[in-house]
N, C-alpha and C positions, 0 to 999 in steps of 0.2 A: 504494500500500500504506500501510495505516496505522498507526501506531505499537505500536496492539495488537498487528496482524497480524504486523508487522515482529517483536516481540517472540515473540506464536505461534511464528512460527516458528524462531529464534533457541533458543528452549528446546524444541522439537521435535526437531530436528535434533541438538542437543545430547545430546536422550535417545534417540536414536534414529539413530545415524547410518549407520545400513549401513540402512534405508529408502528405499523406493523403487525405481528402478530402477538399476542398473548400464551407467555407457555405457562402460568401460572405463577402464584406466590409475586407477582410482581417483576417477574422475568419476564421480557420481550424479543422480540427478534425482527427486525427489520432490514430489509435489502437495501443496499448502498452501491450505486452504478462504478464500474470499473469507466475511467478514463479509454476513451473509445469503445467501452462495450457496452453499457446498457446494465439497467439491473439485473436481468439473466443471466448472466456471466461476468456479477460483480462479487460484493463481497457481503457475508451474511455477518451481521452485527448483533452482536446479544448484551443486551445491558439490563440496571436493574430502573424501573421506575415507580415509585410510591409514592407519589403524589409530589406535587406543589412544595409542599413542606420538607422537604430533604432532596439529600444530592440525586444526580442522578449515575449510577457506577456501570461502568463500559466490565464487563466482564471476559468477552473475548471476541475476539475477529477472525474472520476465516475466509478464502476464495472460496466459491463457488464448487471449480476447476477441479481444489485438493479436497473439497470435503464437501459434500451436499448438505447434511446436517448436523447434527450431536446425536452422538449414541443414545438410546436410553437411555444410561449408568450417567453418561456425562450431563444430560437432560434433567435427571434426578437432583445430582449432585450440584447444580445451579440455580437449581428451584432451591433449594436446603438453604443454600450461600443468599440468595436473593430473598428466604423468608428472614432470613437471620438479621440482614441487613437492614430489613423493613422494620422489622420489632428494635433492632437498637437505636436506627434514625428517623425512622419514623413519625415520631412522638411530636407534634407539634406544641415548641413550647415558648 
Protein backbone atom coordinates (compact mmCIF):
# COMPACT_ATOMS: atom_id res chain seq x y z
CA UNK A 1 0.00 0.00 0.00
CA UNK A 2 1.19 3.25 -0.67
CA UNK A 3 1.38 6.28 1.17
CA UNK A 4 -1.45 7.95 -0.99
CA UNK A 5 -3.44 4.90 -0.50
CA UNK A 6 -2.53 4.49 3.19
CA UNK A 7 -3.79 8.17 3.45
CA UNK A 8 -7.04 7.39 1.14
CA UNK A 9 -7.96 5.42 3.30
CA UNK A 10 -7.14 6.93 6.68
CA UNK A 11 -9.58 9.98 5.68
CA UNK A 12 -12.05 7.52 4.24
CA UNK A 13 -12.78 5.62 7.11
CA UNK A 14 -12.53 8.60 9.17
CA UNK A 15 -15.47 10.07 7.14
CA UNK A 16 -17.11 7.37 6.84
CA UNK A 17 -16.89 4.88 9.53
CA UNK A 18 -19.91 2.78 9.82
CA UNK A 19 -18.97 1.72 5.96
CA UNK A 20 -18.60 -1.38 4.70
CA UNK A 21 -19.49 -4.36 6.04
CA UNK A 22 -20.25 -5.34 9.64
CA UNK A 23 -18.43 -8.48 11.00
CA UNK A 24 -19.64 -7.88 14.54
CA UNK A 25 -18.60 -6.71 18.03
CA UNK A 26 -17.98 -3.56 16.31
CA UNK A 27 -15.49 -4.97 13.78
CA UNK A 28 -15.87 -3.65 10.06
CA UNK A 29 -14.52 -4.36 6.95
CA UNK A 30 -14.40 -2.10 4.01
CA UNK A 31 -12.85 -2.04 0.49
CA UNK A 32 -10.35 0.40 -0.29
CA UNK A 33 -9.47 0.81 -4.23
CA UNK A 34 -5.96 -0.03 -5.32
CA UNK A 35 -4.28 2.99 -7.37
CA UNK A 36 -5.21 1.97 -10.99
CA UNK A 37 -7.59 -0.90 -9.86
CA UNK A 38 -10.60 -0.27 -8.46
CA UNK A 39 -12.04 -1.79 -5.27
CA UNK A 40 -12.11 -5.32 -6.70
CA UNK A 41 -8.73 -5.66 -6.71
CA UNK A 42 -7.97 -3.25 -3.99
CA UNK A 43 -7.30 -3.68 -0.53
CA UNK A 44 -9.69 -5.04 2.31
CA UNK A 45 -9.50 -2.87 5.40
CA UNK A 46 -10.74 -4.19 8.84
CA UNK A 47 -10.95 -1.80 11.60
CA UNK A 48 -12.70 -1.29 14.88
CA UNK A 49 -15.79 1.36 15.06
CA UNK A 50 -17.82 2.02 18.27
CA UNK A 51 -19.26 4.96 18.00
CA UNK A 52 -18.64 8.66 17.96
CA UNK A 53 -17.32 8.47 21.27
CA UNK A 54 -13.94 6.73 20.96
CA UNK A 55 -11.19 6.09 18.54
CA UNK A 56 -11.40 4.49 15.68
CA UNK A 57 -8.53 1.39 15.56
CA UNK A 58 -7.21 0.02 11.96
CA UNK A 59 -6.76 -3.57 12.88
CA UNK A 60 -5.24 -4.94 9.69
CA UNK A 61 -4.86 -4.54 5.97
CA UNK A 62 -4.75 -6.95 3.37
CA UNK A 63 -4.74 -7.03 -0.80
CA UNK A 64 -7.26 -8.48 -2.33
CA UNK A 65 -4.66 -10.42 -4.75
CA UNK A 66 -2.81 -12.24 -1.23
CA UNK A 67 -5.85 -12.84 0.66
CA UNK A 68 -9.77 -12.72 -0.07
CA UNK A 69 -10.64 -12.66 3.48
CA UNK A 70 -9.89 -13.79 7.34
CA UNK A 71 -10.19 -17.17 8.40
CA UNK A 72 -12.70 -17.97 10.65
CA UNK A 73 -10.15 -18.38 13.63
CA UNK A 74 -8.67 -14.85 12.45
CA UNK A 75 -12.53 -13.44 12.12
CA UNK A 76 -13.17 -14.80 15.63
CA UNK A 77 -10.14 -13.42 17.11
CA UNK A 78 -10.89 -9.67 15.89
CA UNK A 79 -14.27 -9.78 16.85
CA UNK A 80 -12.66 -10.68 20.62
CA UNK A 81 -9.95 -7.75 20.07
CA UNK A 82 -12.73 -5.31 18.78
CA UNK A 83 -15.40 -6.28 21.80
CA UNK A 84 -12.40 -5.70 24.09
CA UNK A 85 -11.69 -2.46 22.78
CA UNK A 86 -15.29 -1.32 22.67
CA UNK A 87 -15.81 -2.13 26.44
CA UNK A 88 -12.50 -0.32 27.42
CA UNK A 89 -13.02 2.97 25.11
CA UNK A 90 -16.17 2.90 24.72
CA UNK A 91 -17.59 4.50 27.72
CA UNK A 92 -18.58 7.91 26.95
CA UNK A 93 -17.34 10.15 29.52
Amino acid sequence: MSELEREFAINFIAANPEAGVSLGGGLRKVRIPREGGGKSGGYRTIYVFGGAHMPIFLITVFAKNEKANLSKTEQAAAVEMSRALVAKYGDAT
